[in-house]
C-alpha positions in Angstrom: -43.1 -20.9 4.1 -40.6 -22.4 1.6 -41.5 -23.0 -1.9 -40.2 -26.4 -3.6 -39.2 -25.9 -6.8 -39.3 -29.0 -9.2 -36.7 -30.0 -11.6 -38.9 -28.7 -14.6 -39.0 -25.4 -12.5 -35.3 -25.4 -12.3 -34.8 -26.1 -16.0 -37.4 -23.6 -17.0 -35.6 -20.8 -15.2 -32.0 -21.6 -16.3 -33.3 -21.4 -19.7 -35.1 -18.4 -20.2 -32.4 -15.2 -21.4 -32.3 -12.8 -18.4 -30.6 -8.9 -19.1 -27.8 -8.6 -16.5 -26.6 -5.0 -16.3 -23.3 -4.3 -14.3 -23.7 -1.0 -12.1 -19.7 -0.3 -12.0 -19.2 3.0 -14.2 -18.9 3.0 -18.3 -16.2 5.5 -19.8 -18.5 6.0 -23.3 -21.3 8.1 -22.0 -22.4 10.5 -24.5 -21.6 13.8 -22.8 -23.4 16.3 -24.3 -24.2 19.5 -22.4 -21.3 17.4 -19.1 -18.5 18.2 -21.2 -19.3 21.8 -21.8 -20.0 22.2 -17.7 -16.8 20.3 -17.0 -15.1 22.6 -19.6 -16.5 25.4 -18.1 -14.6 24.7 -14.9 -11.5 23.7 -15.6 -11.4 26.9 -17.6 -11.6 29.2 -14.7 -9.5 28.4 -12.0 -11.1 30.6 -9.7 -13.7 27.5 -9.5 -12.3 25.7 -6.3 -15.1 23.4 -5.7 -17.5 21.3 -7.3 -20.0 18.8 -7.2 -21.7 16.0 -9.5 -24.7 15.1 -7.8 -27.6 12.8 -8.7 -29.2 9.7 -7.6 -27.4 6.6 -7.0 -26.9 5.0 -10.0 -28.1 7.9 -12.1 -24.5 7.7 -13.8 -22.5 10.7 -12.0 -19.6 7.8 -12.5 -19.9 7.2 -15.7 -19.9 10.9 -16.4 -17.1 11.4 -14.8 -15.0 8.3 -16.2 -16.0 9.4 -19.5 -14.7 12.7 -19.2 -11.8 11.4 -18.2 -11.2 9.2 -21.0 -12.0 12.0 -23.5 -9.4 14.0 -22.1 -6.1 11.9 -21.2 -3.9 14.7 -21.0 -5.4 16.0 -17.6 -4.9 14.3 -14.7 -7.4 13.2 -12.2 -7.6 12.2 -8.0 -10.6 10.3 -7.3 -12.0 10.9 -3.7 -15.0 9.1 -2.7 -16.9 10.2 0.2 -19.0 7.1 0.0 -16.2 6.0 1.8 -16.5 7.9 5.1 -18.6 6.8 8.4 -20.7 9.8 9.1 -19.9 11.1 12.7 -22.3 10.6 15.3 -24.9 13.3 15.9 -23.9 14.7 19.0 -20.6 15.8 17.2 -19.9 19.2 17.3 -20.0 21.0 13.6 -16.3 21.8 13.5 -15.5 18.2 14.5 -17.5 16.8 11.7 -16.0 19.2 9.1 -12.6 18.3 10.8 -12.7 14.5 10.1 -14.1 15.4 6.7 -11.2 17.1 5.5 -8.6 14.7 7.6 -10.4 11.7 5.3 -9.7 14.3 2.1 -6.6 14.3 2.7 -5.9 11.0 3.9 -7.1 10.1 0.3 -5.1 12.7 -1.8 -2.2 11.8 0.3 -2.0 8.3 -0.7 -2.3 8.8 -4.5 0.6 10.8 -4.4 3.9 8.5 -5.0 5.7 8.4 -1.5 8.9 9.5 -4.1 7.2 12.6 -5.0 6.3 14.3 -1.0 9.9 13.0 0.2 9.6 15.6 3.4 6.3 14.2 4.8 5.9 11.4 7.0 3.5 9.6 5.0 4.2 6.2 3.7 1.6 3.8 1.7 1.5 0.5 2.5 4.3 -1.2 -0.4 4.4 -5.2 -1.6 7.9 -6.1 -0.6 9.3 -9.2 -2.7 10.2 -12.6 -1.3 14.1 -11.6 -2.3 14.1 -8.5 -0.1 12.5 -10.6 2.9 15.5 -13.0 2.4 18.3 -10.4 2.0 16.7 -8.4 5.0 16.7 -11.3 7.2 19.9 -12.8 6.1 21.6 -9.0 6.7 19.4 -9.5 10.0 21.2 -12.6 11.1 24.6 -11.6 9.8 24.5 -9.0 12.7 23.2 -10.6 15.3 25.8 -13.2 14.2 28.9 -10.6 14.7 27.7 -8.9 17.6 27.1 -12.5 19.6 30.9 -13.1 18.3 32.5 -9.7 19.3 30.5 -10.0 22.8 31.3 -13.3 23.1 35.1 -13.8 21.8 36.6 -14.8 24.9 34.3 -17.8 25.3 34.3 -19.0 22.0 38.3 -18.8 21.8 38.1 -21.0 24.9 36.0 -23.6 23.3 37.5 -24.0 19.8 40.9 -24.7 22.6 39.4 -28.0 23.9 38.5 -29.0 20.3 40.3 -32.3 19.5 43.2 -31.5 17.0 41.7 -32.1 13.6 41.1 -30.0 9.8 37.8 -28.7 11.7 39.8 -27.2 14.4 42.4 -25.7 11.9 39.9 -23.4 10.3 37.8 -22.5 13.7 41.5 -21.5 14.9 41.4 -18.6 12.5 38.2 -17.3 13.9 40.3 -17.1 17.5 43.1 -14.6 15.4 42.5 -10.7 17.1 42.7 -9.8 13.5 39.4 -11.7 13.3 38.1 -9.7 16.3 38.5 -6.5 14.1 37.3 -7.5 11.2 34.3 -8.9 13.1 33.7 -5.2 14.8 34.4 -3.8 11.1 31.5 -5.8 10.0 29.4 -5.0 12.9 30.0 -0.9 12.5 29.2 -1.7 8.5 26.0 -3.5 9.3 24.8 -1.0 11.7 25.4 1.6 9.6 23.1 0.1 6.8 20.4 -0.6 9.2 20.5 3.0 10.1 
């Protein structure tokens, strides 16, 4: 059954004061007896795991981005595991705990700087600029370009010979030289060494 709301209706709702609250995390929670706990850990570093646990929305967040902001000078990873799909039930034990540690890590992994773990083989997704697309494909083309000419010398000297005599012809001639062959393969050694 649908309700039809008059204009009056309308107007009556959009003018009475409504209290939004925003549920993302606040960073000026008065601590109180958190900090001392969080203290308490950091303090003894034979303290390898804990937990903040509480309802959802309770603030665990908040306590936690407060904390954080009181103390600037330590440094924080943030892993979520609201942001894992819970195995299915028939899942052995071991493969649950498995695929809970390989999302851990996945997550530590990637707010390490790729500059900082230069012997692993993990690499975050990077923005490339528009510049480096252009100079990539331009280096791209630039090879291709020398090793169709190096491959294909004998045919293109051929052609620029049936060229009618002109200024145009002049300049392709040089492009016929062998020294022009070697500089081309020069170029192409160049370019594959900067590709690889």
């Amino acid at each position: 059954m649908l309700s039809i709301e008059t204009r009056e209706d309308v107007t009556n709702m959009a003018e009475s004061k409504y209290k939004f609250e925003r549920l993302t995390p606040t960073d000026d929670v008065d601590l109180a007896v958190y900090e001392e706990a969080i203290d308490y850990v950091f303090q003894n570093p034979d303290i390898k795991n804990v937990a903040i646990s509480g309802a959802y929305s309770a603030g665990n967040s908040s306590v936690l981005a407060s904390y954080k902001k009181n103390h600037s000078s330590l440094r924080f990873l943030h892993i979520s595991l609201a942001h894992f799909q819970s195995p299915s039930e028939k899942d052995e034990p071991e493969v649950k705990e498995s695929v809970l540690e390989g999302k851990i890590l996945n997550q530590l992994i990637h707010q390490i700087p790729s500059d900082k773990i230069p012997q692993t083989n993990f690499r975050v997704k990077k923005r490339i600029s528009t510049g480096s697309v252009i100079v990539k494909t331009l280096e791209t083309i630039a090879l291709l370009t020398a090793i169709v000419y190096f491959v294909c010398f004998n045919q293109w000297k051929s052609y620029v010979l049936t060229l009618p005599t002109n200024c145009f012809k002049t300049v392709l001639e040089l492009s016929t030289h062998p020294y022009a062959l070697m500089i081309d393969g020069i170029i192409v050694i160049g370019l594959l060494c900067f590709f690889i």
